[in-house]
C-alpha positions in Angstrom: 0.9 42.1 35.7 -2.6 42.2 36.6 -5.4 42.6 34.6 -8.8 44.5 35.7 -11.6 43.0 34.7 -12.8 46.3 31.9 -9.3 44.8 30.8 -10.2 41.5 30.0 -13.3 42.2 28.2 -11.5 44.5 26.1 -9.3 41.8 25.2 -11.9 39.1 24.7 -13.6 41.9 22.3 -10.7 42.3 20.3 -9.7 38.8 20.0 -13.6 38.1 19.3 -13.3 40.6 16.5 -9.7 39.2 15.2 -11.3 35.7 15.2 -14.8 36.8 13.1 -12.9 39.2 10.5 -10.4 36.0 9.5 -7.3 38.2 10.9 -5.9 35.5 13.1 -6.7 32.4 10.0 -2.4 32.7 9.1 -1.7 32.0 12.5 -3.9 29.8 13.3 -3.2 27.5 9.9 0.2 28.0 11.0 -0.1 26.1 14.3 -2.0 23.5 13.2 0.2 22.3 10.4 3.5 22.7 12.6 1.1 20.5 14.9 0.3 17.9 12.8 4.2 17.8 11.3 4.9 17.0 14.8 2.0 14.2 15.7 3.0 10.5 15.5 1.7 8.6 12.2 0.8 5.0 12.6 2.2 2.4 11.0 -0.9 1.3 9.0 -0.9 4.8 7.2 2.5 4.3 6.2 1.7 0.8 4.9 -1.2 2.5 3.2 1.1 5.4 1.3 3.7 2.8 0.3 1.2 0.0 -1.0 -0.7 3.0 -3.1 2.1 4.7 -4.1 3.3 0.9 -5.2 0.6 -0.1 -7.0 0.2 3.8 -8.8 4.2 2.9 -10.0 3.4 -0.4 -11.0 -0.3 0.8 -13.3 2.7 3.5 -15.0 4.5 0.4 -15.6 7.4 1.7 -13.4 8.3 -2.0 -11.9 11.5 -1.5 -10.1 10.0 1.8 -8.4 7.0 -0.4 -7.6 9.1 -3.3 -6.3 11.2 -0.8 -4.0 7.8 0.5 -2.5 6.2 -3.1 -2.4 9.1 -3.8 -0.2 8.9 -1.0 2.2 5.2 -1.9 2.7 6.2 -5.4 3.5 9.2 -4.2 5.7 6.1 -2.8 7.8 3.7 -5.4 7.4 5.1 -8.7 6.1 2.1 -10.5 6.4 0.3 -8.7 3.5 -0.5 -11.3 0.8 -1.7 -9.3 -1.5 1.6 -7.0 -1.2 3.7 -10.1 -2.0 2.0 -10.6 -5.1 1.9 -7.3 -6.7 5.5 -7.0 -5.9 6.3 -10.7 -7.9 4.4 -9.2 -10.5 6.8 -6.1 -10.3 9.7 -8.7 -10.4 8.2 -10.8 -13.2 8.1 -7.8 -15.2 11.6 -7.4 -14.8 12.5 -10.7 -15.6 13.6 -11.6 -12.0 11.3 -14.6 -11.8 13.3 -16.7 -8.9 12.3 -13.4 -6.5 9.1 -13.6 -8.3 8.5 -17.0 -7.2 9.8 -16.5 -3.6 7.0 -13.6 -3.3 4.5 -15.9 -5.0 5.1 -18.6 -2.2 4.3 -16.4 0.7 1.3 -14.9 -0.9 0.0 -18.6 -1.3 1.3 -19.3 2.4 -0.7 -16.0 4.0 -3.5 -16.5 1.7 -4.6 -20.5 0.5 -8.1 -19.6 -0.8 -7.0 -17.2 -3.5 -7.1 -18.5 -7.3 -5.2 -15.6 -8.6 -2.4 -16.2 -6.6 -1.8 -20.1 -7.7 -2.2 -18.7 -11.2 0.4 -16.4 -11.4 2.4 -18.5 -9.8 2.1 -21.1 -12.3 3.2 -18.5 -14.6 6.2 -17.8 -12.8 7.0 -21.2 -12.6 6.5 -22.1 -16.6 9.2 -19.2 -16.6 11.2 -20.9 -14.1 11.2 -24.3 -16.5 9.0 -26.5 -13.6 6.1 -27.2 -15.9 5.0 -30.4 -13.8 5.2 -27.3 -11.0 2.9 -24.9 -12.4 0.0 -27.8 -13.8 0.1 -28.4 -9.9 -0.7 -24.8 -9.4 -3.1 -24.1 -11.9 -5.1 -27.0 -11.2 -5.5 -25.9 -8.1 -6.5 -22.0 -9.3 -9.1 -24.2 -11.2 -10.5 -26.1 -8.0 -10.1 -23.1 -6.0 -12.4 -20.7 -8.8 -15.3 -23.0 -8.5 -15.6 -22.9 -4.9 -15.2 -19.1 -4.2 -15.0 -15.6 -5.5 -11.9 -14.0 -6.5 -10.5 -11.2 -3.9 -7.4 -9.5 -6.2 -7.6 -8.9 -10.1 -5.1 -11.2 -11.9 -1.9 -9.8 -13.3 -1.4 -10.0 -16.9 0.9 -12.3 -17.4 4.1 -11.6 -19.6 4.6 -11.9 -22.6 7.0 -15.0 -23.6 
């Protein structure tokens, strides 16, 4: 069908006046989430969710839910040092200091300037029984701390 033109401006009008008094707001929400259920999400937002959602579980001292979302952020980015070591503090926690140290050793491979990271390792490793180990390591958190600035807070370390 065809519409005159007094037609469409009646229209317009009316939709105008829908628009201006709120009427058409429920609809309108309504499309926009449905569209935005339906839009891609990147993969660096989903690393984002998992690593915050990790790190909230692992500050409410909930280490195996934190380790679980520690590895889904690595499943998506693998090459996040930091997530490595947040999630071998998770496993030390737990007591499951071998997948602690594995953890610990790609944080150190991804990122050689951080102190923190030879630290904690040094831990895991004086839980591990490889004393002459963890010396190595924490002389080198030492040499590393007086030539740069830390980039991650330190985990606490376990108690023995």
């Amino acid at each position: 069908p065809s519409f005159g033109r007094k037609t469409t401006w009646v229209f317009l009008v009316i939709i105008m006046a829908l628009i201006w008094t709120g009427s058409l707001d429920p609809l309108i929400h309504f499309a926009m989430n449905e569209s935005q259920s339906i839009m891609p999400v990147s993969d660096s937002e989903v690393f984002e969710d998992r690593y915050d959602a990790a790190l909230n579980a692992f500050v409410a001292e909930e280490f195996a839910q934190a380790e679980q979302l520690f590895t889904e952020a690595l499943a998506i980015n693998p090459r996040a040092g930091d997530c490595f070591y947040w999630r071998a503090c998770a496993r030390g926690w737990q007591d499951k200091w071998q997948g602690a140290l594995d953890d610990m050793d790609h944080a150190v491979e991804l990122v050689q300037s951080n102190p923190e990271y030879y630290e904690f390792r040094a831990i895991v490793l004086e839980h591990l029984g490889r004393s002459n180990d963890a010396e190595k390591d924490r002389a080198a958190s030492r040499k590393l701390h007086k030539n740069s600035t830390p980039t991650s807070k330190p985990a606490k370390s376990k108690p023995s």
